[in-house]
C-alpha positions in Angstrom: 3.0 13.3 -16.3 -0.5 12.9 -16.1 -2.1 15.3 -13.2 -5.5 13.1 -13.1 -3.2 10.3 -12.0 -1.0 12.4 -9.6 -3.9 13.4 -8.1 -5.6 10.2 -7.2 -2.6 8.5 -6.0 -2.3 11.1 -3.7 -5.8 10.9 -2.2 -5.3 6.9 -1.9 -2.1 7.4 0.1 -4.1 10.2 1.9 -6.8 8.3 2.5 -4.4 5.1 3.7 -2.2 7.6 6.0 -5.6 8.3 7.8 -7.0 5.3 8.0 -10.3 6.3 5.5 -10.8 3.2 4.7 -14.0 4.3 2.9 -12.9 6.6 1.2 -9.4 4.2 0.2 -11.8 1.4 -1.1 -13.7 4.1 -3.1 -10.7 4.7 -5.2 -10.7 1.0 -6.2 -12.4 -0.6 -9.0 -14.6 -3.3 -8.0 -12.5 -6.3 -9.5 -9.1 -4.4 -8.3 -5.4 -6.8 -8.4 -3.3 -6.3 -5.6 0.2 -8.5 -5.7 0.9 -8.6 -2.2 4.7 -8.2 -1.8 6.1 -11.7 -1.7 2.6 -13.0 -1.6 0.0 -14.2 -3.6 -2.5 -12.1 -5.7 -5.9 -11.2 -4.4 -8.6 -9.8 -7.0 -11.7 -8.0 -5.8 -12.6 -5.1 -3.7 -13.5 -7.6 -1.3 -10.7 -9.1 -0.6 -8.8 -5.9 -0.7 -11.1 -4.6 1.9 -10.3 -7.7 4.1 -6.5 -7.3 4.0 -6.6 -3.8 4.7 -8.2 -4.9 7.8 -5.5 -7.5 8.8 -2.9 -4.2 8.5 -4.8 -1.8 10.2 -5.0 -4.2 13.4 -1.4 -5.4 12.6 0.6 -2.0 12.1 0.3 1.4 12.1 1.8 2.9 9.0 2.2 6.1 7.0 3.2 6.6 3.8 5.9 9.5 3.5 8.1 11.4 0.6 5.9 10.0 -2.1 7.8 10.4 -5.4 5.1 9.6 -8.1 5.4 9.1 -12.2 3.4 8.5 -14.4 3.2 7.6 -18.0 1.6 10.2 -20.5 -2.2 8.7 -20.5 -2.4 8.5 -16.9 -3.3 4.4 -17.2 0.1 3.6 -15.5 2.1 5.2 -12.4 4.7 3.5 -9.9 5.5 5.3 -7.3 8.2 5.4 -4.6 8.1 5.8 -0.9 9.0 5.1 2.7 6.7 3.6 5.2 7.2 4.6 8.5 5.4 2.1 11.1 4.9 0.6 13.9 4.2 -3.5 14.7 1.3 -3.7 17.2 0.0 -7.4 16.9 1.8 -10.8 15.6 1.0 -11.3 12.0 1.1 -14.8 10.7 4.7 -16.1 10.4 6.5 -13.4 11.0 8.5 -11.8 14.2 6.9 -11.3 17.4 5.2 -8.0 17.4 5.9 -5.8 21.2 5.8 -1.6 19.4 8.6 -1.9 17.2 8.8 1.0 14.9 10.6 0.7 11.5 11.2 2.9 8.5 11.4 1.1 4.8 12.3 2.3 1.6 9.2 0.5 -0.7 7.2 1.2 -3.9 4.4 0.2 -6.0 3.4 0.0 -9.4 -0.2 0.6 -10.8 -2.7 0.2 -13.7 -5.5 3.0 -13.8 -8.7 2.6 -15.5 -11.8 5.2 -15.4 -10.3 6.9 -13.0 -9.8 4.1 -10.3 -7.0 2.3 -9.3 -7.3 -1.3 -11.1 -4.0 -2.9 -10.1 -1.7 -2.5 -7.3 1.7 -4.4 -6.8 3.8 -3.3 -3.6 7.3 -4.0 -3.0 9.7 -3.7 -0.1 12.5 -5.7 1.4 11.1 -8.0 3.9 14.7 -8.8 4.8 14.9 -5.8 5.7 11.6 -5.1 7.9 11.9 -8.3 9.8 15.5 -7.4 10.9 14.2 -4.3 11.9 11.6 -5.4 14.0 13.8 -8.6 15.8 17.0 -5.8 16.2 
């Protein structure tokens, strides 16, 4: 296990649980992948940046019993956790949103270089959140 690693995957579900969105898109490199769960891939801080913004006005999340490993060089980690959240606003093709609260098992798997976090691919059941918030 590679402490370095622990450590900043910590601060970026830290930093996500409190909504630091500076200090989340600091722990980024600039040409970051992120492989949106059953979605499409975005590259670049940027764009990043933007999508965190369509969650934060969408749901309210935190990111609980984190379960993190890491390979020995610290340049890879997935990590396993449950999101506890709550739907405030419609979000594009999905369920009506009206306060519902869900809790979902999910995980995500990422590349490290200098330091930063270079790749990030989440998965989840969506099955499973949408029959959550429509129950």
């Amino acid at each position: 296990m590679n402490q370095a690693t622990v450590a900043l995957l910590q601060d970026y579900y830290a930093a996500f649980n409190q909504q630091d969105m500076e200090t989340f898109l600091s722990l980024l490199t600039d040409d970051v992948i992120h492989d949106i769960n059953q979605g499409d891939r975005e590259v670049g801080k940027e764009a990043f940046a933007a999508f965190m913004e369509r969650m934060n006005r969408n749901y309210k999340e935190q990111i609980v019993d984190l379960s993190i490993t890491t390979n020995e060089a610290g340049d890879r980690a997935a990590v396993e956790f449950t999101v506890l959240g709550e739907y405030l606003a419609t979000d594009d093709g999905l369920p009506e949103a009206n306060g519902q609260t869900y809790n979902l098992p999910a995980g995500a798997f990422f590349d490290i270089k200098e330091g930063k976090v270079a790749r990030v691919t989440n998965y989840y059941n969506l099955n499973d959140w949408i029959a959550q918030v429509s129950a």
